[in-house]
C-alpha positions as CSV (number, residue, x, y, z in Angstrom):
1,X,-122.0,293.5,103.0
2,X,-121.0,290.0,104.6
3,X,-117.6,289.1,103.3
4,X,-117.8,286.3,100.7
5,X,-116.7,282.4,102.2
6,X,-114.2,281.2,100.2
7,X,-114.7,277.9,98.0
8,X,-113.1,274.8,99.9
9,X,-111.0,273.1,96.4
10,X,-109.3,269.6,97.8
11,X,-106.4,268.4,95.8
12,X,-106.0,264.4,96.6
13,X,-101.7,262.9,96.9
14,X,-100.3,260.1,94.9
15,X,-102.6,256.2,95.9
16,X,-105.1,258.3,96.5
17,X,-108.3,259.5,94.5
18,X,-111.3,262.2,95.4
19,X,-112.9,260.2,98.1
20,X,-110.0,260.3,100.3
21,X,-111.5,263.7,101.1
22,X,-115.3,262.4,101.4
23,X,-115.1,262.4,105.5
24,X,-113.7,266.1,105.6
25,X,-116.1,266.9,102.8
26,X,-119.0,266.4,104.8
27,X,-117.7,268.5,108.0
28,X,-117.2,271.1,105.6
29,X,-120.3,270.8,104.0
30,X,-122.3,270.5,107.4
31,X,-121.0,274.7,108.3
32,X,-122.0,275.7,104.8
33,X,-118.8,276.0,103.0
34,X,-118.6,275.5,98.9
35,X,-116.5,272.4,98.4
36,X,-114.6,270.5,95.1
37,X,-112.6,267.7,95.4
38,X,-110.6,267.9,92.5
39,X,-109.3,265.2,90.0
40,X,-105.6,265.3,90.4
41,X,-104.1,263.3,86.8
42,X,-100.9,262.4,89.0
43,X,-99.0,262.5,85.3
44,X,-96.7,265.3,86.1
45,X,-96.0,267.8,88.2
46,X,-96.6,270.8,85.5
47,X,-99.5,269.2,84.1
48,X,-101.3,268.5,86.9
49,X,-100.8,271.5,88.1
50,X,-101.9,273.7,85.3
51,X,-105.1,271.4,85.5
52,X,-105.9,272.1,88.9
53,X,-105.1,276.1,88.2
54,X,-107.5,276.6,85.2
55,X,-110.2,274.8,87.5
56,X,-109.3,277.3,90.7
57,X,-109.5,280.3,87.8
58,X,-112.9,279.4,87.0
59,X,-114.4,279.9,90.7
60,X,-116.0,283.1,91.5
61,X,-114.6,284.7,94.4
62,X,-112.3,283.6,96.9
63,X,-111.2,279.9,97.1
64,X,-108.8,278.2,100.2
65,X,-106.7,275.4,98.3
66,X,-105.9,272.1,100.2
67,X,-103.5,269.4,99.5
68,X,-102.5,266.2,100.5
69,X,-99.3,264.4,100.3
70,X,-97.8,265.0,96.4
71,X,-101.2,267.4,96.3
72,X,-98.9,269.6,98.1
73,X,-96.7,270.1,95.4
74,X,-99.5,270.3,92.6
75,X,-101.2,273.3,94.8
76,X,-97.6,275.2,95.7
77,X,-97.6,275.5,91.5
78,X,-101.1,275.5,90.6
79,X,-101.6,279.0,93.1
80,X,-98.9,280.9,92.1
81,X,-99.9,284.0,90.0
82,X,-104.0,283.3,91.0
83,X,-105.2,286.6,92.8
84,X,-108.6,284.2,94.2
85,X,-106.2,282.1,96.3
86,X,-106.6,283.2,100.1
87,X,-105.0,280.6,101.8
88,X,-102.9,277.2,100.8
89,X,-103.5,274.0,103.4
90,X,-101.2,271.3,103.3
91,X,-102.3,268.0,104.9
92,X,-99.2,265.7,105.2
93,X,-98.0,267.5,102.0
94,X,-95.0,268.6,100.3
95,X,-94.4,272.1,100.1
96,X,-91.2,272.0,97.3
97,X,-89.1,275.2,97.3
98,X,-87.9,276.3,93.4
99,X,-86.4,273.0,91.4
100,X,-87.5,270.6,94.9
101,X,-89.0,267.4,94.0
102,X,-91.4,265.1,95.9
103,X,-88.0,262.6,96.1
104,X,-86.0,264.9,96.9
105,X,-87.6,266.1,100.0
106,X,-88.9,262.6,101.1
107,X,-85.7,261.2,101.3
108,X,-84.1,264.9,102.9
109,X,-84.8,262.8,106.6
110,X,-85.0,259.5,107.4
111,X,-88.2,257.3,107.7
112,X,-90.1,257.1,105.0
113,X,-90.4,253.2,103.9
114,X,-92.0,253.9,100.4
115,X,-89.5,253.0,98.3
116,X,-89.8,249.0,99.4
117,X,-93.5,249.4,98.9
118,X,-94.1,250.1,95.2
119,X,-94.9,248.6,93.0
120,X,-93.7,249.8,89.2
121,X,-96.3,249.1,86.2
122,X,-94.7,250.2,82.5
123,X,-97.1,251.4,80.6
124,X,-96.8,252.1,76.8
125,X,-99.0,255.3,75.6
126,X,-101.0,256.0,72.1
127,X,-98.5,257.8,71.0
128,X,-95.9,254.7,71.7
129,X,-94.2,257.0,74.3
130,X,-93.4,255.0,77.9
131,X,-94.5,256.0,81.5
132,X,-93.9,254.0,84.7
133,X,-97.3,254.3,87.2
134,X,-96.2,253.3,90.7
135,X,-98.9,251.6,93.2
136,X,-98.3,250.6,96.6
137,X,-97.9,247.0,97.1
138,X,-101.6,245.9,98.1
139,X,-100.8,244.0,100.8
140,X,-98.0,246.7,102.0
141,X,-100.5,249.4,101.7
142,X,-102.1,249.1,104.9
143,X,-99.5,249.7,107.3
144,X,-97.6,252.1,104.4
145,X,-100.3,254.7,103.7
146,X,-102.6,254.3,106.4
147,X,-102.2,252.4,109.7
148,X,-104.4,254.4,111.9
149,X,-107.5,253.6,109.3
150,X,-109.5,250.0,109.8
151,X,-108.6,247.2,108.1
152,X,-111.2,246.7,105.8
153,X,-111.2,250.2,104.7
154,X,-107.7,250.6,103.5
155,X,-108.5,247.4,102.0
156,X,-111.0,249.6,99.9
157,X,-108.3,252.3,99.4
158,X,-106.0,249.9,98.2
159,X,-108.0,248.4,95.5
160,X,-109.0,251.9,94.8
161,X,-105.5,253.7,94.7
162,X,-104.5,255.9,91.8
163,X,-101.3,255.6,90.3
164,X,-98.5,258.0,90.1
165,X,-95.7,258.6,87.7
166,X,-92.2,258.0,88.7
167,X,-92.0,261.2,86.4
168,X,-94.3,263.1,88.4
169,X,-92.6,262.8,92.3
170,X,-89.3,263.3,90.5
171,X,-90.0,266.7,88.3
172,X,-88.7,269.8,90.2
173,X,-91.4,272.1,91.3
174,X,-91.5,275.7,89.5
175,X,-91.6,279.1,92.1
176,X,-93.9,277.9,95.2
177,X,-96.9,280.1,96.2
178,X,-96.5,279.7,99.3
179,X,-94.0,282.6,99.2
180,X,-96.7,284.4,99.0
181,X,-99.8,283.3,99.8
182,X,-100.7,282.6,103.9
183,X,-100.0,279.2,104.5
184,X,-101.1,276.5,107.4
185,X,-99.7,272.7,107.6
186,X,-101.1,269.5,109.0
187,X,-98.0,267.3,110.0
188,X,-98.7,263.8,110.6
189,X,-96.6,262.3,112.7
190,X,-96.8,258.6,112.2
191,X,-96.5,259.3,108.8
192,X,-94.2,256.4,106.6
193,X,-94.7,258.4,103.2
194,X,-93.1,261.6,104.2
195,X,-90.8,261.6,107.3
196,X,-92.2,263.9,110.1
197,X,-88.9,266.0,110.5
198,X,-89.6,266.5,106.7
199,X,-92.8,267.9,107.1
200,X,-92.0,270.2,109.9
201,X,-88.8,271.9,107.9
202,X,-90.7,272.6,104.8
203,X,-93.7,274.3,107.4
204,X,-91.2,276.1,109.2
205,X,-89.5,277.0,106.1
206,X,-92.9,278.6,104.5
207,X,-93.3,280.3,107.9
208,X,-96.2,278.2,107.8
209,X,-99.3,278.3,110.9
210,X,-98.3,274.4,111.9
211,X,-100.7,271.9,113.8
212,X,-99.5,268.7,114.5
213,X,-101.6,265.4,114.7
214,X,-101.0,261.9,115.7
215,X,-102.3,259.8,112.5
216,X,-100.7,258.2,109.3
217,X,-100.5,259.8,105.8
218,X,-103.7,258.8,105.2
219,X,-105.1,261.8,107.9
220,X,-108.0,262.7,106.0
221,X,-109.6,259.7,105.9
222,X,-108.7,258.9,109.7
223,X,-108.7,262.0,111.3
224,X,-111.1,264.7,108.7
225,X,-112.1,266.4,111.7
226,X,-108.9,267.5,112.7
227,X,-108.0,268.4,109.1
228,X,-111.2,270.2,108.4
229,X,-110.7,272.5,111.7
230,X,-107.7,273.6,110.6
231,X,-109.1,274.5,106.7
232,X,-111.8,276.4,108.7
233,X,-109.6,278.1,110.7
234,X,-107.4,279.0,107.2
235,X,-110.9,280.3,105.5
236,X,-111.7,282.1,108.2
237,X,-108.6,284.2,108.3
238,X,-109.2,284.9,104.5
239,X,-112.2,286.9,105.6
C-alpha cells in the first residue's frame, strides 16, 4: 500500500494573517499535497496553541506542521504529545526551549529593529479585562517585515496585518516538540524581526536540518518556493 502524504497545516507569525501563506499554498497544491492555513488568534501563547492542536488532532493521518515567525512558538507547543505530527518546519520562526519567550530570544542577538516599529493599541475586553495588540507602524512596515517584497504589496500586508498581544511574544513557551519530533528550519537572513544569529542557535540547538535563504521575514510571501521545497523535502522524509 502507498504510504499516506501527510496534510501540509501552515501556522501564520504575529502582522501576519492566512494569506501570507497563499504563494506557497499553491506550490503545494500544484504536487498534490492536502493543505490548511490555519487561523492563528495571536492572543497567547497557550491559547493559540491549544487552538491550533485540537485542529491538527482532527486530521486523519499524518500532518507536517509549518510555522512562521511567533508561528514557530505556537507549533513547538501545539505538537507536543500529537502522535500525527511527522515533521515541524520553521520558516523564520522561533523555536522556544522550556519557559523561552518570543522576547526573550529576539533580543538573545543583536539586530532585530522591532521594538522602534510598533505600534501599541489598548484594548478593553467584554469582560472589562485589558490587552495591548501591537501593529507595525504602517509606514515602518515595509522595510521592518518585508523588504525584499514590492512596494505595493506590503502596502497590502500592512493594511492587512493582524495584531499581536504584548502578552502573547512575552509568555514562556511550555516543553518544545521539537525535542522530539524531526525538525527542518528556514533562516532568513535579512531578517529585522528575528536576528539571523538567533535563528541559527535555536536550529542548531533543535539539531534542526537548516537551509538558509537570502530574503526578509516576510519569506513566504517573497520567496514560497524556496520555503515550499524545503516542507516537501520535510513530508517526504515522513514517508
Amino acid at each position: 500500500m502507498k504510504p499516506q502524504s501527510p496534510t501540509i497545516v501552515l501556522v501564520h507569525g504575529a502582522f501576519a494573517d492566512s494569506s501570507s501563506w497563499n504563494g506557497v499554498v499553491g506550490k503545494l497544491q500544484s504536487h498534490d499535497y492536502s493543505v490548511i492555513a490555519a487561523s492563528n488568534p495571536l492572543r497567547g501563547l497557550a491559547d493559540d496553541a491549544e487552538y491550533v492542536r485540537q485542529l491538527v488532532a482532527s486530521i486523519d493521518g499524518p500532518v507536517v506542521l509549518v510555522g512562521h515567525s511567533y508561528g514557530g512558538s505556537v507549533i513547538s507547543t501545539a505538537a507536543k504529545g500529537l502522535d500525527n505530527v511527522r515533521a515541524l518546519v520553521f520558516v523564520a520562526a522561533f523555536l522556544p526551549d522550556e519557559g523561552e519567550s518570543a522576547i526573550t530570544l529576539s533580543g538573545k542577538f543583536p539586530g532585530s529593529t522591532l521594538g522602534e516599529a510598533l505600534r501599541p493599541v489598548p484594548v478593553t475586553l467584554p469582560d472589562g479585562s485589558q490587552v495591548t495588540d501591537l501593529y507595525i507602524d504602517k509606514s515602518k512596515f515595509h522595510q521592518q517585515f518585508a523588504a525584499d517584497v514590492p512596494a505595493e504589496t506590503a502596502e497590502i500586508m500592512a493594511a492587512t496585518q493582524r495584531p499581536v498581544t504584548d502578552a502573547a511574544l512575552a509568555e514562556g513557551s511550555g516543553t518544545p516538540a521539537w525535542r522530539d519530533v524531526r525538525s527542518w528550519v528556514l533562516v532568513a537572513t535579512e531578517d529585522q524581526n528575528i536576528p539571523p544569529q538567533a535563528q541559527v542557535f535555536m536550529a542548531e540547538r533543535a539539531e534542526a536540518a537548516v537551509i538558509s535563504v537570502a530574503a526578509s521575514h516576510a519569506v513566504s510571501v517573497s520567496r514560497p518556493g524556496d520555503v515550499a521545497r524545503l516542507i516537501d523535502e520535510a513530508a517526504r522524509g515522513t514517508v
